[in-house]
C-alpha positions as CSV (number, residue, x, y, z in Angstrom):
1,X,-29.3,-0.6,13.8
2,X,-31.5,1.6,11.8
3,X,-31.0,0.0,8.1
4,X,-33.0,3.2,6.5
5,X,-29.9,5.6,7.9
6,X,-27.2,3.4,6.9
7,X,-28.3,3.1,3.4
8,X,-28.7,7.1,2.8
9,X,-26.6,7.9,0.0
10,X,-24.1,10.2,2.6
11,X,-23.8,7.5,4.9
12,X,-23.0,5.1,1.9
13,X,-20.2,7.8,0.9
14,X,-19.0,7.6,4.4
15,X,-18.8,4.3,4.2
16,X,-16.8,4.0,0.8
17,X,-14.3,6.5,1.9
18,X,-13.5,4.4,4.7
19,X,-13.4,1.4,2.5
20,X,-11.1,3.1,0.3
21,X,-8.6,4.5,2.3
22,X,-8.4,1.5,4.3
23,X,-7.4,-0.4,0.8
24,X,-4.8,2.1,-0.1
25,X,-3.0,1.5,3.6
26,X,-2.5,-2.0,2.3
27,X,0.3,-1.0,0.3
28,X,2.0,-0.8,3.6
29,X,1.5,-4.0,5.1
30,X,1.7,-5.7,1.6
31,X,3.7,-3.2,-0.3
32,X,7.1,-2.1,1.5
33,X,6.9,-4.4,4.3
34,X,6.3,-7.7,1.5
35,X,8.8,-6.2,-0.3
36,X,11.1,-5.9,2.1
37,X,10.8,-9.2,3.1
38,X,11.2,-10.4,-0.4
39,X,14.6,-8.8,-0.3
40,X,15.3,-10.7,2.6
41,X,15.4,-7.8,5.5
42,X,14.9,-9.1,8.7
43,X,12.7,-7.7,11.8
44,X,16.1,-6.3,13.0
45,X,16.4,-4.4,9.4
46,X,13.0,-2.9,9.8
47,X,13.3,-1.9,13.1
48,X,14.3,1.8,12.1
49,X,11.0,1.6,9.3
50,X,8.8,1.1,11.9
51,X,9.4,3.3,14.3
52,X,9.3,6.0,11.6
53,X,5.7,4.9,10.5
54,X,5.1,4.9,14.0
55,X,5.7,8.5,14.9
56,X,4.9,9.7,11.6
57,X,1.2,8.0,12.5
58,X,1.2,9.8,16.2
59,X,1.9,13.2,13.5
60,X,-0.8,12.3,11.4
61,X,-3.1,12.1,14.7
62,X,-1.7,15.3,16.0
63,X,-2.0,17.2,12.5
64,X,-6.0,16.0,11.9
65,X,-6.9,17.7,15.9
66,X,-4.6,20.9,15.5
67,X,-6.3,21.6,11.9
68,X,-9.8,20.0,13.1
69,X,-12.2,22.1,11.3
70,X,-16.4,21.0,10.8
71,X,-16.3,23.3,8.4
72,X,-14.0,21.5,6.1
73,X,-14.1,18.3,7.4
74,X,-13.7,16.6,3.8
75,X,-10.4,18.0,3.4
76,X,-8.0,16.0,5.1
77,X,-9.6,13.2,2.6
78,X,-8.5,14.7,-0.3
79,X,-5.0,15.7,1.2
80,X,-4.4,11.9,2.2
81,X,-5.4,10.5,-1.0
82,X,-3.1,13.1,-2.5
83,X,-0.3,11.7,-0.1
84,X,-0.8,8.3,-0.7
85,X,-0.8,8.7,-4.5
86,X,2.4,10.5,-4.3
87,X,4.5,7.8,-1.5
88,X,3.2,5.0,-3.9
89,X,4.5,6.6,-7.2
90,X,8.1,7.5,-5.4
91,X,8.4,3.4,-4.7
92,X,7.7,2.1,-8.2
93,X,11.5,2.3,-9.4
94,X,12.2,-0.3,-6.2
95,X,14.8,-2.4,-7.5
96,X,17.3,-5.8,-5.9
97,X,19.1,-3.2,-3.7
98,X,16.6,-1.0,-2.7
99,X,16.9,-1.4,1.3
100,X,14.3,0.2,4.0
101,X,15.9,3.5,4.5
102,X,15.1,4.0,1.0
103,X,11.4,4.0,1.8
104,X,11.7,6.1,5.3
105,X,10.2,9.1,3.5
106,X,7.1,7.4,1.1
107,X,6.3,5.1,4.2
108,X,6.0,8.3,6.8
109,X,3.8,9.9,4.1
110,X,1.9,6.8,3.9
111,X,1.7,6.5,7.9
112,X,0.9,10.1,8.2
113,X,-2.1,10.0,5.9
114,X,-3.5,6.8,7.4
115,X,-4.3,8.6,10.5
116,X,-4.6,12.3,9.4
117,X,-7.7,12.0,7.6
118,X,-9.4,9.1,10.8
119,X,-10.2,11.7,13.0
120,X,-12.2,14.2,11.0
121,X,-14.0,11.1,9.5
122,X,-14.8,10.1,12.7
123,X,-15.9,13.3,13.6
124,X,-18.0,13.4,10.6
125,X,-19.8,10.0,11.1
126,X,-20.7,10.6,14.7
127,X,-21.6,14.2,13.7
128,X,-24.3,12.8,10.9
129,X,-25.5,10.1,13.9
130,X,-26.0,12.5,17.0
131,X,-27.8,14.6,14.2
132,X,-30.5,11.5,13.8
133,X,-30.3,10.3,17.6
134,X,-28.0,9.2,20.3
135,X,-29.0,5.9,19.7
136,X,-27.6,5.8,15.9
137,X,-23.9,6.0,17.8
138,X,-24.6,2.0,17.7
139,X,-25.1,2.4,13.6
140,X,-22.5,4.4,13.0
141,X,-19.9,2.3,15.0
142,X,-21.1,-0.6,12.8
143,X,-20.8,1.3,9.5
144,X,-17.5,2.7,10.5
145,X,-16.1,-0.8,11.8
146,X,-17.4,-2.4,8.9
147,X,-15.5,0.2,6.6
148,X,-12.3,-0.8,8.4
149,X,-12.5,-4.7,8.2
150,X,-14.0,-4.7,4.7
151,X,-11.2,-2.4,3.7
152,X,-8.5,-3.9,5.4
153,X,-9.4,-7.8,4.2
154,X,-10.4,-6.9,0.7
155,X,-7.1,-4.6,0.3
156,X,-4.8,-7.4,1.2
157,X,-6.7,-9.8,-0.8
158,X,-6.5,-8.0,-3.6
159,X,-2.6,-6.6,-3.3
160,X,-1.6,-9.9,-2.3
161,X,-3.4,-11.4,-5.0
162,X,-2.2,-8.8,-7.6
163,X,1.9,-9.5,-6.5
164,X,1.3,-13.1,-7.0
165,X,-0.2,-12.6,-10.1
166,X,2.4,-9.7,-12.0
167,X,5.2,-12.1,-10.2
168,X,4.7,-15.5,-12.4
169,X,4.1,-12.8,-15.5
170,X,7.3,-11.3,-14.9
171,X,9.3,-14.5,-14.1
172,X,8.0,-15.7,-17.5
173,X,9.4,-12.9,-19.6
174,X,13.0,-13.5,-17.6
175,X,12.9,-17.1,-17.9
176,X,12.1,-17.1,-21.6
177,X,15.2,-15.4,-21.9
178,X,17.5,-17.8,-19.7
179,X,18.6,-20.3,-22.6
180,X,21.7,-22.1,-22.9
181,X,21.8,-21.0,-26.5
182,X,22.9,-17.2,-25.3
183,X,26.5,-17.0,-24.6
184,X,25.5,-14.1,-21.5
185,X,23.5,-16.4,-19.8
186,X,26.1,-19.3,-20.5
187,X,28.9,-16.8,-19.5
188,X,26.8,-15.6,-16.0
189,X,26.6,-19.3,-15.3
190,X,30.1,-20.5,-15.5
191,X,30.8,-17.5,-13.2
192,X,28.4,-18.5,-10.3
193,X,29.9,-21.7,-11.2
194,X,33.4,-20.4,-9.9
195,X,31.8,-19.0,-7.2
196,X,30.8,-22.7,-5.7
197,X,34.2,-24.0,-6.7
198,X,35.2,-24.3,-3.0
199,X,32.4,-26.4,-2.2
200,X,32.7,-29.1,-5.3
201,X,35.4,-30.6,-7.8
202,X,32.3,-31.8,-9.9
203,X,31.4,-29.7,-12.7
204,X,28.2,-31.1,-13.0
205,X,27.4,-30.0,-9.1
206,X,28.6,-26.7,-9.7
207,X,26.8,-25.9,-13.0
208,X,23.3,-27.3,-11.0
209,X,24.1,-24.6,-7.9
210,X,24.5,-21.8,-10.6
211,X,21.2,-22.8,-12.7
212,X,19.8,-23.0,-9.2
213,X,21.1,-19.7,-8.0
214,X,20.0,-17.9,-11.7
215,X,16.8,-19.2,-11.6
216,X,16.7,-17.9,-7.7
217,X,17.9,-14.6,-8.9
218,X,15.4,-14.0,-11.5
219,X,12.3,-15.0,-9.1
220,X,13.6,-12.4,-7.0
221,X,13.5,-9.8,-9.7
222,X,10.2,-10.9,-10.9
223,X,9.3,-10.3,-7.5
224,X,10.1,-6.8,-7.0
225,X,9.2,-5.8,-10.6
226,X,5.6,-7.2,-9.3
227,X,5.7,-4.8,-6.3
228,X,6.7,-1.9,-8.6
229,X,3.6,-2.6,-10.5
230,X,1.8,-2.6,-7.0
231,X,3.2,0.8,-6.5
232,X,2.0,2.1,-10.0
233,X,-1.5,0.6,-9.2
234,X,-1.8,1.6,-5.9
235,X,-0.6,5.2,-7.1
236,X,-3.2,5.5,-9.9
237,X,-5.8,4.3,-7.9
238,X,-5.0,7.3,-5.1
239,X,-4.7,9.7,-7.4
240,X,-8.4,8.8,-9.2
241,X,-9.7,8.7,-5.6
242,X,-7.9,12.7,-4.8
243,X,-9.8,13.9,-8.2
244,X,-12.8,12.6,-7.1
245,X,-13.0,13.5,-3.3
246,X,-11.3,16.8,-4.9
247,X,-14.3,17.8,-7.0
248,X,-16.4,16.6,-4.2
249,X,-14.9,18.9,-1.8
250,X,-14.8,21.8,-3.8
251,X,-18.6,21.3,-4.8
252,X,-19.3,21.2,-1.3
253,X,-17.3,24.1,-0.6
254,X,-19.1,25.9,-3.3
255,X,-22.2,24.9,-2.6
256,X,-21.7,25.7,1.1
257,X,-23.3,21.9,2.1
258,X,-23.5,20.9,5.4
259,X,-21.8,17.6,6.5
260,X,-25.3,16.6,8.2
């Protein structure tokens, strides 16, 4: 590995773009697919999700060799972190009956940009190592894996992390509100109540299920106001990255730079 090469400032950028874009994929894995699973979709359920993201991946390949071009390499970059800011701002208004067909669209964007932009950054990194020497294909494989893993493990730390987080915030400012002094919450109980009368004559039993079931009902709302804030940070984040890889583009553009 030649340390010296690795640590030149266009080799670094190479390797924070690959970083970065690998931490906004998270929202997918984390994001939807957590959220999803909050909502209690099953593998079944998600079947049609995935095969969307699937093909709209194999497009995103597809797109990035048809509009190949070493002369704007950098732009697929900015058009993916455009992409990504967009999908994640179209999920933030998720709510308890928001079901995966809902997502189809912002997920396929998602998927789509994952991929479109691998290719030309591939083509870029070997590009800048078969400019040094054949034998910096072994250091560019290494920064470019590296990228990937660091991106991958430090983007579901962090959105996993962050849902956890916003969720116990959230369920605080619900529960706070879940006293036995406010006749809605009193009324919502006694109705649940009814709702379990089959199962019990005991009032007791049935007022316990329908805490139970409120308190149940308000986790799950904390939960998917916590992925809405995901969303929202996931969005703003992608949308700081496409101003900056923006003016980075253009002043390459302008300055007619060479990606070696």
């Amino acid at each position: 590995l030649d340390i010296s090469w690795i640590s030149t400032p266009q080799i670094f950028f190479f390797f924070l773009t690959g970083v970065v874009v690998r931490f906004f994929t998270s929202e997918q894995t984390v994001g939807a697919a957590g959220l999803m699973s909050a909502l209690g979709m099953s593998d079944l359920q998600m079947t049609t999700f995935y095969i969307i993201a699937f093909f709209a991946s194999l497009l995103g390949i597809v797109m990035s060799i048809v509009q190949l071009d070493l002369d704007d390499i950098r732009r697929p970059v900015v058009i993916s972190m455009l992409g990504i800011a967009i999908a994640s701002w179209l999920e933030v208004n998720a709510g308890m009956n928001t079901r995966p067909v809902q997502l189809y669209v912002t997920q396929a964007i998602v998927a789509f940009c994952t991929l479109y932009f691998m290719g030309p950054m591939l083509l870029e990194g070997l590009t800048r190592a078969l400019a040094k020497s054949p034998y910096h294909i072994m250091s560019f494989s290494a920064v470019f894996g590296l990228s990937q893993s660091v991106g991958g493990l430090i983007g579901v730390a962090i959105c996993s992390a962050f849902v956890t987080i916003r969720t116990h915030i959230h369920l605080a400012d619900i529960t706070q509100h879940l006293t036995l002094t406010d006749p809605n919450v009193v009324q919502q109980i006694n109705v649940l109540a009814k709702g379990y009368a089959s199962q019990s004559s005991d009032m007791a039993v049935l007022q316990s299920k329908a805490v139970s079931t409120l308190v149940s009902q308000a986790t799950a709302n904390a939960t998917v106001l916590a992925y809405n804030d995901l969303s929202a940070l996931i969005g703003a984040a992608a949308f700081t990255a496409f101003v900056f890889s923006g003016l980075s583009w253009l002043y390459r553009r302008y300055k007619k730079i060479d990606i070696i």
